[in-house]
C-alpha positions as CSV (number, residue, x, y, z in Angstrom):
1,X,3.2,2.5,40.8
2,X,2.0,-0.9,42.4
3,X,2.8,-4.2,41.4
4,X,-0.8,-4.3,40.2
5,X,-0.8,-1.8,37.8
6,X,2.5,-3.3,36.7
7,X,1.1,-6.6,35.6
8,X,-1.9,-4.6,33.5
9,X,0.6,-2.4,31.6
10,X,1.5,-4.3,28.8
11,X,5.2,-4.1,27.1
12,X,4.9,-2.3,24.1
13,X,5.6,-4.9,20.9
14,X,8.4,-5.1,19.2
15,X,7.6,-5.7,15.4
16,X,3.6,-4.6,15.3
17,X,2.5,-4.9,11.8
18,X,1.9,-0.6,12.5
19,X,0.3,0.1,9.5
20,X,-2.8,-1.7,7.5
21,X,-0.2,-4.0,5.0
22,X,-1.7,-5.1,2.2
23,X,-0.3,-8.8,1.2
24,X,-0.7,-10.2,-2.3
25,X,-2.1,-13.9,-1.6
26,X,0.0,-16.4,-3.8
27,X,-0.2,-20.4,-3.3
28,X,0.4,-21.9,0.1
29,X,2.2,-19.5,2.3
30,X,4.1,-17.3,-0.7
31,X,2.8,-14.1,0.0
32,X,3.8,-10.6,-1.0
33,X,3.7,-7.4,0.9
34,X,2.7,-5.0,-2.2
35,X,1.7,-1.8,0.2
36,X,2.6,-0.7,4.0
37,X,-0.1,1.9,5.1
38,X,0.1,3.9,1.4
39,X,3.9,2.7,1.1
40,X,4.5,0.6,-1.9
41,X,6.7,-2.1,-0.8
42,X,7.9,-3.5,-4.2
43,X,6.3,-7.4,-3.5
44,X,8.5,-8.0,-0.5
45,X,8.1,-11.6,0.6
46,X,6.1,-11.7,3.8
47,X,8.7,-14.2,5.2
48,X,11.5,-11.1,5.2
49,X,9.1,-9.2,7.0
50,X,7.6,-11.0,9.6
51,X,9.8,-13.8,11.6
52,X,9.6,-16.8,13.8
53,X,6.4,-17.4,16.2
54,X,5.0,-14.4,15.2
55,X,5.3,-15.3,10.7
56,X,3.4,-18.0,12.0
57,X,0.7,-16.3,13.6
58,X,0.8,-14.1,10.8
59,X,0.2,-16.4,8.3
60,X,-2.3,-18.3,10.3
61,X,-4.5,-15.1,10.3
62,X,-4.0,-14.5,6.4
63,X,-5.4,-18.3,6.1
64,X,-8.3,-17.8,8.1
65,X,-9.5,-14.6,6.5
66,X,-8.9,-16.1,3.0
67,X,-11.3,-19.3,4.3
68,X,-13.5,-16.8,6.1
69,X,-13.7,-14.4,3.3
70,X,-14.6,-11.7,5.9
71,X,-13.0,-9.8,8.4
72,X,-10.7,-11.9,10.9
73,X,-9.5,-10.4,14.2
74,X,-7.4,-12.8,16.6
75,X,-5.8,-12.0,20.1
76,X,-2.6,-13.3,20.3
77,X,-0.8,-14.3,23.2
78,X,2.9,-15.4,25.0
79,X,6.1,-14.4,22.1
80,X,3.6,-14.0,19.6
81,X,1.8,-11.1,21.6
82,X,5.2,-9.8,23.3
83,X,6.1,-9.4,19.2
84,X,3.3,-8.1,17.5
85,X,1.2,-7.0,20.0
86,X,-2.5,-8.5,22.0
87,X,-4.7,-8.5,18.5
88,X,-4.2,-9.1,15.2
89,X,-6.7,-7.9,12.3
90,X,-7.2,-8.9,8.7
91,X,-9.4,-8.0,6.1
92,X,-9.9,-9.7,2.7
93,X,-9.7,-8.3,-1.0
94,X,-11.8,-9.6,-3.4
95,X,-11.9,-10.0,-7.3
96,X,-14.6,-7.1,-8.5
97,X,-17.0,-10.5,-9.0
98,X,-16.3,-11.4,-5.1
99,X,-14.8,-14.6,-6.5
100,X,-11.4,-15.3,-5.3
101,X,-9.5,-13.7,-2.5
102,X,-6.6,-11.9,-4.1
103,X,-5.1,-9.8,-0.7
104,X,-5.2,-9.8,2.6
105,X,-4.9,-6.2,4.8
106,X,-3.3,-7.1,8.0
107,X,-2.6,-5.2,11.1
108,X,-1.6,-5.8,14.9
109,X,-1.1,-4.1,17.7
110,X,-3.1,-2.7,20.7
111,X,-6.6,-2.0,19.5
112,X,-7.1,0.3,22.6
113,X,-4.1,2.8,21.1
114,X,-5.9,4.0,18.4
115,X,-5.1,2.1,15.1
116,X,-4.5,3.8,11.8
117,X,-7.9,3.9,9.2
118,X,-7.3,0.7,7.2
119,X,-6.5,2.3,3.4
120,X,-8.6,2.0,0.7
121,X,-7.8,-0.9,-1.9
122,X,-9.5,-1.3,-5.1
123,X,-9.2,-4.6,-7.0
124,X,-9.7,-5.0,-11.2
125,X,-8.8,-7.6,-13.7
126,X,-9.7,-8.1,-17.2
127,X,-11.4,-10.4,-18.6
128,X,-10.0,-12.2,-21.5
129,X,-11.2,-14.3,-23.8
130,X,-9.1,-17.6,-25.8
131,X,-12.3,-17.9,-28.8
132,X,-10.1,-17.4,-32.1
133,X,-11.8,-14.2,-33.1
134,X,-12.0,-12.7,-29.6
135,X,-14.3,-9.9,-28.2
136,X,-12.1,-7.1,-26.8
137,X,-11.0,-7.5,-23.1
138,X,-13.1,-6.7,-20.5
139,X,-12.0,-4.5,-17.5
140,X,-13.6,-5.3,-14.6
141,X,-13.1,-2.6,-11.6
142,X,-14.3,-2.9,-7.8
143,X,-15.9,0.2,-6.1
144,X,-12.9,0.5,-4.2
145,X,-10.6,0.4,-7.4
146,X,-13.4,2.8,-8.9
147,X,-12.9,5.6,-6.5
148,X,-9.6,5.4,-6.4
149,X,-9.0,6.2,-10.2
150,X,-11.7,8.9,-9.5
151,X,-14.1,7.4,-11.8
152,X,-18.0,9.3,-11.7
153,X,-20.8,7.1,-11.5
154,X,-21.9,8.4,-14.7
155,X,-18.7,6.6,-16.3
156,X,-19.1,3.2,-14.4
157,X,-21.3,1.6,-16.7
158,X,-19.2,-1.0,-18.1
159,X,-21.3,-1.6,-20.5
160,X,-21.3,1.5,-22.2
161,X,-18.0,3.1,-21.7
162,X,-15.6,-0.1,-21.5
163,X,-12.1,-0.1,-20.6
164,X,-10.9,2.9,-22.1
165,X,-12.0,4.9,-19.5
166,X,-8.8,3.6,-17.1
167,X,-6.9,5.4,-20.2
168,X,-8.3,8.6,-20.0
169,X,-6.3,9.2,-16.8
170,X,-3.1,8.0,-18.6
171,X,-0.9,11.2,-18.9
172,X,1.1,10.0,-21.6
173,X,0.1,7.5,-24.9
174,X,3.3,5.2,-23.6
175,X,1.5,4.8,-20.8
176,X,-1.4,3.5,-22.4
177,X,0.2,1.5,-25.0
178,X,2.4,-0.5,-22.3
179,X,-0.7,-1.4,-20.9
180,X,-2.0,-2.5,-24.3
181,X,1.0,-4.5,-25.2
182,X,1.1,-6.3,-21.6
183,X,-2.8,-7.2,-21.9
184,X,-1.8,-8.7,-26.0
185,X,1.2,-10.9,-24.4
186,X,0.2,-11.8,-20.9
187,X,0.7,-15.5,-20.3
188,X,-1.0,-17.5,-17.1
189,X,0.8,-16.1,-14.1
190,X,2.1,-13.0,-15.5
191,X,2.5,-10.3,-12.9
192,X,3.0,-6.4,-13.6
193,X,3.2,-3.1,-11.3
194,X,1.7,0.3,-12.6
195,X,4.3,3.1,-11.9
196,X,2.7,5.9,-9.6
């Protein structure tokens, strides 16, 4: 091997984000990781995953695709690159009405070493209403979240079916009515998880 080839070969990282992470966006820099590749990573805070140079790298890329509401792809360079690797990706997940970014899905690494197919995400809220005699709640589903829960496009008509076609796929009525009773007694900021 020549000295030339040695300064192309690049040192292989040391903490690459591997897998496509999906990172809950919360205010400022308090982030989640919810998902590693199809992992479920039970809302670890970004800062015990990534560390030093490279958290702020990280972080900077999150900011950017949140402003840029697209796609963002960054090389990085020096620590950050002898970390994480020569690129870093990230790609925004929207509210079904393309509103408000509420994820990021970042990866880095070497683009030329095949990354990994960034997973599917789907994104749904509901849409509730503080009039005294309310309407029901709305669900409102992206067409990621959609084909995910296996929905047909026959059934996607809001309009017509409503929310209780999420409940169909419920396999038991607990199910259900946790869902129910979390919708009735949600307060601003209220978080939950659905089991697998």
């Amino acid at each position: 091997m020549t000295a030339d080839a040695l300064e192309l070969t690049h040192a292989e990282p040391t903490h690459p984000i591997r897998e496509w992470t999906t990172v809950f966006v919360g205010t400022g820099d308090e982030h989640q990781v919810v998902a590693e590749g199809a992992k479920i990573r039970e809302w670890r805070n970004i800062n015990n995953v990534v560390r030093g140079p490279a958290r702020t790298a990280v972080l900077g890329l999150i900011r950017q695709c949140i402003a840029d509401r697209d796609l963002r792809i960054e090389p990085f360079d020096g620590k950050v690159a002898d970390a994480l690797g020569p690129v870093g990706a990230a790609h925004p997940i929207l509210t079904p009405d393309k509103s408000v970014v509420v994820a990021v899905q970042v990866w880095t690494g070497d683009p030329k070493k095949n990354p990994p197919d960034r997973p599917n995400v789907g994104a749904w809220e509901w849409v509730l209403s503080s009039e005294d005699n309310p309407p029901p709640p709305q669900l409102q589903l992206d067409p990621g979240a959609i084909e995910l829960i296996g929905m047909s496009a026959r059934h996607q008509d809001r309009s017509v079916f409503g929310p209780a076609d999420l409940y169909t796929r419920s396999a038991r009525l607990s199910d259900t009515l946790r869902h129910v009773r979390q919708i009735r007694d949600c307060q601003v900021k209220d978080r939950f998880e659905t089991a697998r």
